[in-house]
C-alpha positions in Angstrom: -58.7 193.3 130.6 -57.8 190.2 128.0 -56.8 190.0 124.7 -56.6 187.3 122.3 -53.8 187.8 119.7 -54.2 186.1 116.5 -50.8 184.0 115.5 -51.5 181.4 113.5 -51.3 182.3 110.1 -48.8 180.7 107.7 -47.2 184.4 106.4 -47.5 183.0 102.7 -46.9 186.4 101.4 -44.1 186.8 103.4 -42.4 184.2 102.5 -39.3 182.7 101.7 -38.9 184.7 105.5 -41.8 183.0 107.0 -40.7 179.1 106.3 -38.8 178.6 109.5 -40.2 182.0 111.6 -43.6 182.6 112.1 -44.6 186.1 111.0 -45.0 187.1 114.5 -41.4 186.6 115.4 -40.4 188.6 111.9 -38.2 191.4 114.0 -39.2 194.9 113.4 -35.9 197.0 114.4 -34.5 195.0 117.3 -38.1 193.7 118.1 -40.3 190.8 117.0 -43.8 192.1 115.9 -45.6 190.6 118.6 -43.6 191.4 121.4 -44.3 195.3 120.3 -47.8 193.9 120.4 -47.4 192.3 123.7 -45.7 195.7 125.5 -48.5 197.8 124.3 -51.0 195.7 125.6 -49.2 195.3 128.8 -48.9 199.3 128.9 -52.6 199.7 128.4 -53.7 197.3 131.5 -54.5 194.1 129.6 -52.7 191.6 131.7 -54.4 188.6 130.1 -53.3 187.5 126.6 -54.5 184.8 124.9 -52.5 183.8 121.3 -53.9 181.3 118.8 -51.1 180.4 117.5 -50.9 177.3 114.6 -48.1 177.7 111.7 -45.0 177.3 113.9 -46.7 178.1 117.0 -43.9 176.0 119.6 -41.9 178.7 118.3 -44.2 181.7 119.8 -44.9 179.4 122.8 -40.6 179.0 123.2 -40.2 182.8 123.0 -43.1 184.3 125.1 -43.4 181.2 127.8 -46.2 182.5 130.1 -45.4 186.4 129.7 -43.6 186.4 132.8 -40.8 188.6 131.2 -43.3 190.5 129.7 -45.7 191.1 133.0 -48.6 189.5 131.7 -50.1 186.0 131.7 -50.1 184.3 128.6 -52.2 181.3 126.8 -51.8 179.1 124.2 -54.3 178.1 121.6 -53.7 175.9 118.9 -55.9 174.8 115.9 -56.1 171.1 114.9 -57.2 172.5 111.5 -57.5 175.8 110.0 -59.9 177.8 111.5 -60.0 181.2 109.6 -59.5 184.9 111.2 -62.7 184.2 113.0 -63.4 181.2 113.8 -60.3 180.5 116.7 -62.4 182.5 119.0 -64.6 179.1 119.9 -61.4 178.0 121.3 -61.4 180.6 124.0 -64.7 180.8 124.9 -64.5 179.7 128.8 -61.9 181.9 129.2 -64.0 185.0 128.8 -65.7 186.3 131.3 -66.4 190.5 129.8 -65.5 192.4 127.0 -62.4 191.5 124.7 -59.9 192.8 122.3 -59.5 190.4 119.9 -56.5 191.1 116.7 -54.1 190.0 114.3 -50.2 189.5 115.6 -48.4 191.4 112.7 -50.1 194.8 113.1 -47.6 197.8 113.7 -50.0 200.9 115.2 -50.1 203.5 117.5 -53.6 203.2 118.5 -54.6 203.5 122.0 -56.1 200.4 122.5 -57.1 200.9 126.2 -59.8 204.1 124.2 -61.0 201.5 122.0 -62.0 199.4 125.1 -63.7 202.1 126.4 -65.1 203.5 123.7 -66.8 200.2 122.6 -68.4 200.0 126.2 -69.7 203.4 125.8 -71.1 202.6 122.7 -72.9 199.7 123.7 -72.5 197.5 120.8 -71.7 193.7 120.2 -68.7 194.8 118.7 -66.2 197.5 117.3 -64.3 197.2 114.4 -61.1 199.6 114.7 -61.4 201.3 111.1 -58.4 203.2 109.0 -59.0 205.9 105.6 -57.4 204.2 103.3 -57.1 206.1 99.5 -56.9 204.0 96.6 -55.2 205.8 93.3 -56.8 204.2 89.6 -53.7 204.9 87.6 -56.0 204.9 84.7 -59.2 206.8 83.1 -62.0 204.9 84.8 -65.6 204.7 82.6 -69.1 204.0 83.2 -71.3 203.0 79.9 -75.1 202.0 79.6 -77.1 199.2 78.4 -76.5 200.4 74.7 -72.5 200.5 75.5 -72.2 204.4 74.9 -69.7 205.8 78.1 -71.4 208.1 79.8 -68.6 208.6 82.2 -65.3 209.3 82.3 -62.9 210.1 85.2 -59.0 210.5 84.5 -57.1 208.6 87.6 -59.6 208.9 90.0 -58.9 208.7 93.8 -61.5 206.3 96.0 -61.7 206.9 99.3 -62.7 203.6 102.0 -62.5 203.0 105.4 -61.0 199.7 105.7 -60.6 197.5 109.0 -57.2 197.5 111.2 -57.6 194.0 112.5 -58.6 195.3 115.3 -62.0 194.1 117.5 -63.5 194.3 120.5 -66.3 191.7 121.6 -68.8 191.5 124.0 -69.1 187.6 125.6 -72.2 187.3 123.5 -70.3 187.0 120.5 -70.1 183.1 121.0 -73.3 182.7 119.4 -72.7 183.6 116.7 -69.1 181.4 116.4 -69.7 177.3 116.3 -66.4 175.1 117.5 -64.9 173.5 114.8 -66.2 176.0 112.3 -63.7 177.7 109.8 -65.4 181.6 110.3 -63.6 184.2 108.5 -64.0 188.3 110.2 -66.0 189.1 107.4 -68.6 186.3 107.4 -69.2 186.7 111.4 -70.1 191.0 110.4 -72.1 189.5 108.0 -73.9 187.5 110.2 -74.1 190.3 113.1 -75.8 192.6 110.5 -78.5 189.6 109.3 -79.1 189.5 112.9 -79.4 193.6 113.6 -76.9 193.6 116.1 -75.4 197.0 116.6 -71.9 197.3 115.4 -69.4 200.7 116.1 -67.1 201.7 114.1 -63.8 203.3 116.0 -62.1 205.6 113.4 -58.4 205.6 113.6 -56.5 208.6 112.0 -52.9 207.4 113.7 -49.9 205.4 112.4 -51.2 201.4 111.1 -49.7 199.2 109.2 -50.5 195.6 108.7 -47.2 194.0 107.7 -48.2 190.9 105.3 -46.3 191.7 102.2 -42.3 191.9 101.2 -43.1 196.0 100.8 -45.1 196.6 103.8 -42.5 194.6 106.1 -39.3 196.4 104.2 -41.6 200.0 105.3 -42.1 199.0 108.9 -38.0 198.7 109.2 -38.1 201.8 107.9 -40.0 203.7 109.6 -39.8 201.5 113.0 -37.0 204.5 114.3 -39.8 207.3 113.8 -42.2 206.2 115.5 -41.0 203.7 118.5 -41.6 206.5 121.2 -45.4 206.7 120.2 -46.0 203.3 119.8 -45.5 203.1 123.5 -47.1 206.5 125.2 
C-alpha cells in the first residue's frame, strides 16, 4: 500500500519553533512527528511513502533519506510554488497505481489506518474522509431574532456538536481528474467539486485519540500526553 504524507507547510502558527525546523521534525517526546507517522504506516503494511515536502523540505529529505532505517521506501516531492493541501497530489500522479492514503505530517492519532484502507474499499467510494466529534462550548448566551429584531431565542452557553476531518484521506486513482498540475487546490475545494460531480464520498468516524498539532497549545498537549499513549499509537 502507499501513502503520500503531506510536509510542506510553513508551521506559521507554530512559530518562532518552525523558522529553522520544519513542523514535521518538531519532536514529540524523543520522536519527530513524522517519524511516529512513518512507524505507524510501516506497522500497518504501507511500504511506499511518498512526502511533499516544500518549507525546509532538504531537512525532511536529510533525516528520512529513502526510509531504509525506517523499512519503507520513500519519495520526495517538492512544490516550485504553493500548491495548497490539495493540490500536491498532481505531483504524484504516475506513481499511483490503486488506492491511496493521502495526510497531513503533524497529526498525532491512534487510528488504525490499515481499517481505514479497507473500509474505504468496502465502501466503494472515490474517497474517505477520516472524521473526529469535535464539541464546541459558546461561552456566552447565544440568540436568534426575526426580521422585526425581536429574539425569539435564547440559549445560555450552548454546546455544538460537528464532525470535523482528521486530515486523513484515502483516494481511488480516479481522483486525478478532478486535480489539474500546477493548480493551488485546497481539501475543501476538491469535496466540493466531488459533491458537484455526485461522486460518492464515505465518511470513516474516528472515536480514538487525534490531535492535529498546529498551535503553541496543541503541540505543548501532545508532549504531554505523548507518555500515555505511545503503546497505542503503535498496536
Amino acid at each position: 500500500m502507499k501513502a503520500l504524507i503531506l510536509a510542506g507547510g510553513k508551521g506559521r502558527r507554530l512559530m518562532p519553533y518552525t523558522t529553522t525546523i520544519p513542523k514535521p521534525l518538531m519532536p514529540i517526546g524523543n520522536h519527530a512527528i513524522l517519524e511516529i507517522v512513518v512507524r505507524q504506516l510501516k506497522m500497518k503494511g504501507f511500504e511506499e511513502i511518498i512526502m511533499a515536502t516544500g518549507h525546509l523540505g532538504e531537512l525532511i529529505m536529510a533525516f528520512f533519506n529513502e526510509g531504509q532505517k525506517f523499512g519503507v521506501n520513500i519519495k520526495y516531492t517538492k512544490e516550485s510554488q504553493p500548491l495548497g493541501t490539495a493540490g500536491p497530489l498532481a505531483l504524484i500522479k504516475d506513481d499511483i497505481d490503486d488506492s491511496f492514503l493521502v495526510m497531513n505530517g503533524d497529526i498525532l492519532t491512534t487510528i488504525d489506518y490499515s481499517k481505514l484502507m479497507k473500509y474505504h474499499k468496502e465502501k466503494k467510494g472515490i474517497a474517505t474522509v477520516a472524521l473526529k466529534r469535535r464539541e464546541v462550548n459558546i461561552d456566552f448566551g447565544v440568540t436568534e431574532i426575526n426580521s422585526d429584531e425581536e429574539i425569539v431565542k435564547y440559549i445560555e452557553k450552548p454546546t455544538n456538536n460537528y464532525l470535523v476531518s482528521m486530515g486523513v484521506y484515502v483516494f481511488e486513482k480516479r481522483i486525478f481528474e478532478y486535480i489539474k498540475p500546477d493548480e493551488y487546490l485546497d481539501f475543501p475545494d476538491l469535496v466540493g467539486k466531488l459533491i458537484n460531480n455526485h461522486e460518492k464520498i464515505n465518511g470513516y468516524i474516528f472515536d480514538g485519540y487525534w490531535l492535529d498539532i498546529g498551535r503553541h497549545d496543541d503541540y505543548e498537549r501532545a508532549n504531554k500526553e505523548i507518555g500515555n499513549i505511545y503503546d497505542e499509537l503503535f498496536k
